[in-house]
MARSE-868863 format. One record per atom (N, C-alpha, C, O): atom name; x, y, z. Coordinates in steps of 0.2 Angstrom, whole numbers, plus 5000, padded with zeros to 4 digits. Example, Ala and Ser with C-alpha at 12.3 -4.5 7.8 and 13.67 -1.06 7.14 Angstrom:
BEGIN
   atome      X      Y      Z
       N   5066   4972   5039
      CA   5062   4978   5039
       C   5066   4984   5039
       O   5071   4983   5042
       N   5064   4989   5035
      CA   5068   4995   5036
       C   5064   5000   5039
       O   5067   5006   5040
! end
This chain:
BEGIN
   atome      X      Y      Z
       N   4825   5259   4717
      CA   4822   5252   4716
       C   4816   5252   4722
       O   4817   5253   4728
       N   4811   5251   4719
      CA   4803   5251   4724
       C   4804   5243   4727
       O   4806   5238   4724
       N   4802   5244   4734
      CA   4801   5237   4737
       C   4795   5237   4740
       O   4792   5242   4741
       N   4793   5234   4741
      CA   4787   5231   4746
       C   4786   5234   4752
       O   4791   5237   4755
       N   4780   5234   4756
      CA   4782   5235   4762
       C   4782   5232   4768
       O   4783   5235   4773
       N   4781   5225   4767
      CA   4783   5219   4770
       C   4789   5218   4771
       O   4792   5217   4776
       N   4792   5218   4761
      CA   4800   5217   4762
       C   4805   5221   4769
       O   4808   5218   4773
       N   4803   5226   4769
      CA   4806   5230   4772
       C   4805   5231   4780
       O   4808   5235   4783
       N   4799   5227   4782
      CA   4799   5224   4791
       C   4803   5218   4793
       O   4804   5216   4798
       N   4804   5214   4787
      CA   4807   5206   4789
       C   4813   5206   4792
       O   4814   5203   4797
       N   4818   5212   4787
      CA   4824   5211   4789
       C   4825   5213   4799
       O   4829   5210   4803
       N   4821   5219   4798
      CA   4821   5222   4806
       C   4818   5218   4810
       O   4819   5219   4816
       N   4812   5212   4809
      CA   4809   5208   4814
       C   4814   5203   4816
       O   4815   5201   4822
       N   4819   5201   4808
      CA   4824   5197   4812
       C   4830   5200   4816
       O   4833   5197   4821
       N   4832   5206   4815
      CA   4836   5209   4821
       C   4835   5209   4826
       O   4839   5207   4830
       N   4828   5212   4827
      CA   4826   5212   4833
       C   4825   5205   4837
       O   4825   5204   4843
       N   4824   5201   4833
      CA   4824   5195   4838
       C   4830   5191   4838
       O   4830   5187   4842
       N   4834   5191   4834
      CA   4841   5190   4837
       C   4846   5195   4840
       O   4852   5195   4840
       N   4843   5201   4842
      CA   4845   5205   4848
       C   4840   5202   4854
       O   4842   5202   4860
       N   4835   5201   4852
      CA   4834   5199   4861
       C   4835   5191   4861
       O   4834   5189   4867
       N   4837   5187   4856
      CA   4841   5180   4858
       C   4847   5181   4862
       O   4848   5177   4867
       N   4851   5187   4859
      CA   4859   5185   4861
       C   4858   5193   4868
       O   4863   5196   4870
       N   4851   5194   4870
      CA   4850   5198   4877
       C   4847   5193   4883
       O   4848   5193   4889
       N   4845   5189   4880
      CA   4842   5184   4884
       C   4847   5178   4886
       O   4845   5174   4890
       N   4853   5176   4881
      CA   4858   5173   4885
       C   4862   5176   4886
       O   4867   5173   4889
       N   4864   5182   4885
      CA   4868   5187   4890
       C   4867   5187   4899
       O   4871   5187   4903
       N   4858   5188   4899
      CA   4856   5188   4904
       C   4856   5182   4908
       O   4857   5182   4914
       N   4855   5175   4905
      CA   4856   5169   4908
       C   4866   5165   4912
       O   4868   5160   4916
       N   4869   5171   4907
      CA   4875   5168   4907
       C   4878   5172   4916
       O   4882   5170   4920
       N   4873   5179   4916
      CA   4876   5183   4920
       C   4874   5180   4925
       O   4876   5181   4931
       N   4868   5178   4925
      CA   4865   5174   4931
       C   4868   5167   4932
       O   4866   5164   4937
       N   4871   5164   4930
      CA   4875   5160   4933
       C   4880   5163   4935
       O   4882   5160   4940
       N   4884   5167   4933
      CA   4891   5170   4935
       C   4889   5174   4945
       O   4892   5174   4950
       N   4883   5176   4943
      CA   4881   5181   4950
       C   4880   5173   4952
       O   4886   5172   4953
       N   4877   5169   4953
      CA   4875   5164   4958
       C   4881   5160   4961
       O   4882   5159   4967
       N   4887   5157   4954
      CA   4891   5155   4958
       C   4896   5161   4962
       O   4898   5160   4968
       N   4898   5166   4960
      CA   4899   5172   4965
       C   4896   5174   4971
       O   4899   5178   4975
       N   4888   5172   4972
      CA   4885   5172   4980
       C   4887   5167   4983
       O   4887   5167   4989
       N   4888   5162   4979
      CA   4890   5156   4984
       C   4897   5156   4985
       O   4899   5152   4989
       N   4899   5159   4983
      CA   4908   5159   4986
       C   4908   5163   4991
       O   4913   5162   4995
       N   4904   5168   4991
      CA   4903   5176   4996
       C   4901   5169   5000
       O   4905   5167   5004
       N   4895   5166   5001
      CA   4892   5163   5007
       C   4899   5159   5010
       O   4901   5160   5016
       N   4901   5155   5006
      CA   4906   5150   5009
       C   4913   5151   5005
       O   4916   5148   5001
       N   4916   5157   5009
      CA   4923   5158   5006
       C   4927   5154   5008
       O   4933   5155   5006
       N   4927   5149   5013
      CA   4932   5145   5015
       C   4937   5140   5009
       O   4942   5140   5007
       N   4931   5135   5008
      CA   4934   5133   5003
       C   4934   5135   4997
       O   4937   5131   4993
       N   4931   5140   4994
      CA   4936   5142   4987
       C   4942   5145   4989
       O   4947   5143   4985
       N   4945   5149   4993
      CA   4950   5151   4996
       C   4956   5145   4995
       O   4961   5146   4992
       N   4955   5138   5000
      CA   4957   5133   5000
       C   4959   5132   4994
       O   4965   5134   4993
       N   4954   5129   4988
      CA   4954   5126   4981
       C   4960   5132   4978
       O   4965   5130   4975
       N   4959   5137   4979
      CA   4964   5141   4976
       C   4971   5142   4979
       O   4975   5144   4976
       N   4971   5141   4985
      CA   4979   5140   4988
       C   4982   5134   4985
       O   4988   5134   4984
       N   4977   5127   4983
      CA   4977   5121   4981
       C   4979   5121   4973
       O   4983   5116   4970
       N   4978   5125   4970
      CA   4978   5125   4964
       C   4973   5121   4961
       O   4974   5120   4955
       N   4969   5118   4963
      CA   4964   5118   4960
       C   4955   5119   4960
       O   4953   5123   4965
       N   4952   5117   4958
      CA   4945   5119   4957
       C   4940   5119   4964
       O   4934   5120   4964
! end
């Protein structure tokens, strides 16, 4: 079966850009995880506390 040869960029233009959608919030997700774990590194007193406390 002959296709086009447009047909046959679309399908990979959309992979490619929902591969770099779900890298780009991979990337945003892990920077908040790094951020709130610098801030616990800075001030371990109360997360330490909140967690003997049992809560947040």
């Amino acid at each position: 079966m002959a296709t086009r040869a447009g047909a046959a960029a679309a399908p990979s233009r959309r992979v490619r850009s929902a591969g770099a959608t779900v890298a780009l919030l991979s990337a945003a997700a892990f920077a908040v995880i790094t951020a709130a774990n610098l801030s616990t590194a800075l001030h371990p007193a109360p997360a330490l506390l909140g967690f003997f406390q049992g809560g947040a």
